[in-house]
C-alpha positions in Angstrom: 70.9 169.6 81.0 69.4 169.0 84.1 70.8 166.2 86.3 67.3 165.5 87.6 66.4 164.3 84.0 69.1 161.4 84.4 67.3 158.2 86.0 68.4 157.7 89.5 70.5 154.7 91.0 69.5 153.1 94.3 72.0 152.7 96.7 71.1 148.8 97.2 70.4 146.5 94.7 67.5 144.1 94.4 68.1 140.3 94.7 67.5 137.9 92.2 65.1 135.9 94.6 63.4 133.9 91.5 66.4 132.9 90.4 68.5 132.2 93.2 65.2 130.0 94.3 65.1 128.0 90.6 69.1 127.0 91.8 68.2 126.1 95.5 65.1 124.2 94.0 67.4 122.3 92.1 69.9 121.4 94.7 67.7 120.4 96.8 66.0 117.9 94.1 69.5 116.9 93.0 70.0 115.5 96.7 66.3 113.7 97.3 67.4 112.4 93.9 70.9 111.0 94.7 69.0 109.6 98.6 66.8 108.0 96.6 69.0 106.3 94.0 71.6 105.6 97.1 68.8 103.6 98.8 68.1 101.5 96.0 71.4 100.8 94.7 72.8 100.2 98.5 69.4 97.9 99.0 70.0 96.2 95.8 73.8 95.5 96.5 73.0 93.7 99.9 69.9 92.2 98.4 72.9 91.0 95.7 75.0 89.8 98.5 72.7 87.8 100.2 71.4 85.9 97.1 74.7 85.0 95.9 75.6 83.8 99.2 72.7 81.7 99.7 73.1 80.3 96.3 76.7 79.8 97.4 74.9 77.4 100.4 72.8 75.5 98.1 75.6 74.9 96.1 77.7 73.7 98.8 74.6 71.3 99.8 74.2 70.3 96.8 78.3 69.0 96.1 77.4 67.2 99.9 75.0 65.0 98.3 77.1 64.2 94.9 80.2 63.3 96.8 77.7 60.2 97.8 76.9 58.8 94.5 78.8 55.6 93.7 80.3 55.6 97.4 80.5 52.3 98.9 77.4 52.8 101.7 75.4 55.3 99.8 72.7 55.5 101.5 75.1 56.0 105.0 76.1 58.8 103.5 73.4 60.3 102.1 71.9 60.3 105.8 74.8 62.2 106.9 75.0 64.3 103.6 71.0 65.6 103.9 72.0 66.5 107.6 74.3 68.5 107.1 72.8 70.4 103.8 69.7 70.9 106.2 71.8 72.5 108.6 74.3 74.2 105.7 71.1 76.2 104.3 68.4 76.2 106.7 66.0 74.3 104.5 64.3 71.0 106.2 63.6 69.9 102.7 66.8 68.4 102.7 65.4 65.9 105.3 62.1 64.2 103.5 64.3 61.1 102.4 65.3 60.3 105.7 63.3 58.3 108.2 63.0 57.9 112.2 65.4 59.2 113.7 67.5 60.0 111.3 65.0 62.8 110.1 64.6 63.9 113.3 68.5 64.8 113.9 67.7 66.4 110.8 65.5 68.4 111.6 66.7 69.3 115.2 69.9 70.3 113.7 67.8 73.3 111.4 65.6 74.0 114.7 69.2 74.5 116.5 70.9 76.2 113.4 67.9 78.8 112.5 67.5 78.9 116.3 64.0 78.5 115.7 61.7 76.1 118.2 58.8 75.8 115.9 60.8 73.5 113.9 60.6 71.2 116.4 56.9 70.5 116.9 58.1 68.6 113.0 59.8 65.4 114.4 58.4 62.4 114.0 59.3 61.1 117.5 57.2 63.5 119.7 58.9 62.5 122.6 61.8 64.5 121.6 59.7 67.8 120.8 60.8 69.4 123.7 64.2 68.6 124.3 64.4 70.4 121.1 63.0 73.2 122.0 65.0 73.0 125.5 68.0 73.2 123.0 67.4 76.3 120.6 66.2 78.3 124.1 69.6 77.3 125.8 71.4 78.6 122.2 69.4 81.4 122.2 69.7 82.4 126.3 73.7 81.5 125.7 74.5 83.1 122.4 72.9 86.6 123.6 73.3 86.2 127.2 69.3 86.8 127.5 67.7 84.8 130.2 64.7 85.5 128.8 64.9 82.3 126.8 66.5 80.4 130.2 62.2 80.8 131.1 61.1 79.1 128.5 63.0 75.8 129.6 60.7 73.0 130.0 61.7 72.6 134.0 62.9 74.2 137.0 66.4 73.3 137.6 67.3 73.6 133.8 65.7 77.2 134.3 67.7 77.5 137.4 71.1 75.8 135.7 70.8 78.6 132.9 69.8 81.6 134.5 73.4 80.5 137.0 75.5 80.3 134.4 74.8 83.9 132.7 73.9 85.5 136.0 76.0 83.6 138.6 74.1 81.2 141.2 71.0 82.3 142.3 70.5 82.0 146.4 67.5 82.2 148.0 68.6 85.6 149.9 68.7 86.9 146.4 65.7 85.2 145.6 62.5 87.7 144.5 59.3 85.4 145.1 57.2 88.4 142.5 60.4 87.7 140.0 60.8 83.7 140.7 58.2 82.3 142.8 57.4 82.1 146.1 57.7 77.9 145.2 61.0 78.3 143.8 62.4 80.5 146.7 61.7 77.8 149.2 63.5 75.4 147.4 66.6 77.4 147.4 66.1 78.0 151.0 65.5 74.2 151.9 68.3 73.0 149.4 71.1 76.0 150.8 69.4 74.2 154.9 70.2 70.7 153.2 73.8 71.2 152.0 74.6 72.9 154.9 72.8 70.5 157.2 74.4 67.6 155.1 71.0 65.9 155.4 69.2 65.0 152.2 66.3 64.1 154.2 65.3 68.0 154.5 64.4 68.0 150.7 61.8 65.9 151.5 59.2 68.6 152.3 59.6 70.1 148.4 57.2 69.0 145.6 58.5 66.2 143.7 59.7 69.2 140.8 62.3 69.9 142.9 63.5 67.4 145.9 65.3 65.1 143.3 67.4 68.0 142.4 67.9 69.3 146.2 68.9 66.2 146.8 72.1 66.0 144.4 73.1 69.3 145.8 73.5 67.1 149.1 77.2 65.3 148.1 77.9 63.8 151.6 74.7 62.9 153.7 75.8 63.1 157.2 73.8 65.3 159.3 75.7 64.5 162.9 78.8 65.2 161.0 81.1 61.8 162.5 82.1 61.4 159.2 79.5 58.2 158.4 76.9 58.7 155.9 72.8 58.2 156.7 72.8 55.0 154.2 75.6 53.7 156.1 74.3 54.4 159.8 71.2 53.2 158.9 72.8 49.8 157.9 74.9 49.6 161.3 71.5 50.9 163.3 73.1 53.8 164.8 71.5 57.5 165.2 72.5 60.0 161.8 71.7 62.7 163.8 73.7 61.6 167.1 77.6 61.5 166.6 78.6 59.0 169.4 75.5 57.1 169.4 75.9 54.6 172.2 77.3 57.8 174.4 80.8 56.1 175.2 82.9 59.2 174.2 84.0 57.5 170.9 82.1 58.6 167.4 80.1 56.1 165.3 83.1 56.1 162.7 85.7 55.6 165.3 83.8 52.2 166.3 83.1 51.2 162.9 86.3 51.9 161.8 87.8 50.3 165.1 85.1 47.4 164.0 83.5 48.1 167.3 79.1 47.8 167.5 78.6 52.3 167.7 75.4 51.3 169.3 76.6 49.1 172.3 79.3 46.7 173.3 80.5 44.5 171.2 82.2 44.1 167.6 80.5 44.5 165.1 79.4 40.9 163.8 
């Protein structure tokens, strides 16, 4: 017989390729598929968690305002009872029963708890609008150190009083007129001139937003330093910016003290 009749074997085989791309077809559905069902049972779960949890809130709320039926001052209760379910689940609809200003503290206490401002243009009292508001930005600038919020204060110096205590006082060689205003920059300069001068009466060139507050910053108003304030000098008639008024080598607060007239001879009368 002749080998050659005999059909020949290659050296290298062929590949499945169909078949080995069916099984890698498969895997790779089998792992969309398990993503997929992952997302929506892990989705599901948390969307679980947070349902029960909030009907865990209501609940809660909801033993508040029993525990006030048949007490002796119901209604006191109640008042206090609606607050604190407001706050409890976020809902302000825990607040329509009350009235004044009772439904405001109601109402702020959501705005503050939510930590959402809108909830204040709701009270009833609009003169306390924005001291809500004043009080979910200070939560918010606080609670994520972002002064961000601080800005949104409804005035200067509680802008200024919240930006210092996440950022450290502010001075006016720090100051950045583009970032803070040119304004504001000259009242920390006049304010750091005034403390250090001891003289309140240098706030007077600010605008009236700020010289109340340069002012206070001012704890002893003596600007000749002889250790007797301006208010007090004034009364006496001596110079506040002239230590030893009358020129006799003694201070103004050595003659007072001495009883002695700091503006002449003489005791004082």
């Amino acid at each position: 017989m002749d080998l050659n009749d005999y059909p020949t074997t290659s050296s290298t085989r062929q590949l499945p390729w169909k078949w080995i791309a069916s099984i890698g077809g498969g895997v790779v559905f089998l792992i969309v598929l398990v993503a997929i069902l992952f997302r929506i049972f892990g989705s599901s779960e948390a969307l679980n968690l947070t349902v029960i949890q909030e009907a865990d809130r209501v609940a809660q709320a909801d033993t508040l305002l029993n525990i006030c039926e048949g007490s002796e001052n119901e209604a006191r209760c109640l008042e206090g009872a609606s607050q604190d379910a407001a706050a409890l689940t976020g809902d302000t609809d825990y607040c329509q029963d009350l009235e004044g200003d009772a439904y405001d503290d109601c109402v702020w206490g959501v705005a503050r708890e939510m930590l959402d401002a809108t909830l204040c243009d709701d009270l009833q009292n609009t003169e306390y609008v924005i001291d809500c508001q004043d009080s979910v930005y200070r939560k918010l600038a606080y609670s994520g150190r972002d002064t961000s919020y601080c800005e949104q204060l409804s005035d200067a110096v509680q802008v200024e009083g919240c930006i210092e205590s996440i950022e450290g006082a502010l001075t006016f060689e720090s100051c950045e007129a583009d970032v803070s205003g040119a304004e504001y920059c000259e009242y920390l300069r006049v304010k750091e001139q005034a403390a250090a001068a001891q003289d309140r009466s240098l706030c007077g060139s600010l605008s009236e937003e700020y010289i109340v507050n340069c002012r206070e910053t001012v704890h002893i108003d003596d600007a000749d330093f002889d250790g007797v304030e301006t208010e007090l000098e004034m009364f006496y008639g001596s110079d506040p910016y002239l230590a030893d008024t009358d020129g006799d080598g003694y201070t103004d607060k050595e003659e007072i003290d001495a009883g002695y007239n700091p503006n002449g001879e003489g005791k004082l009368e």
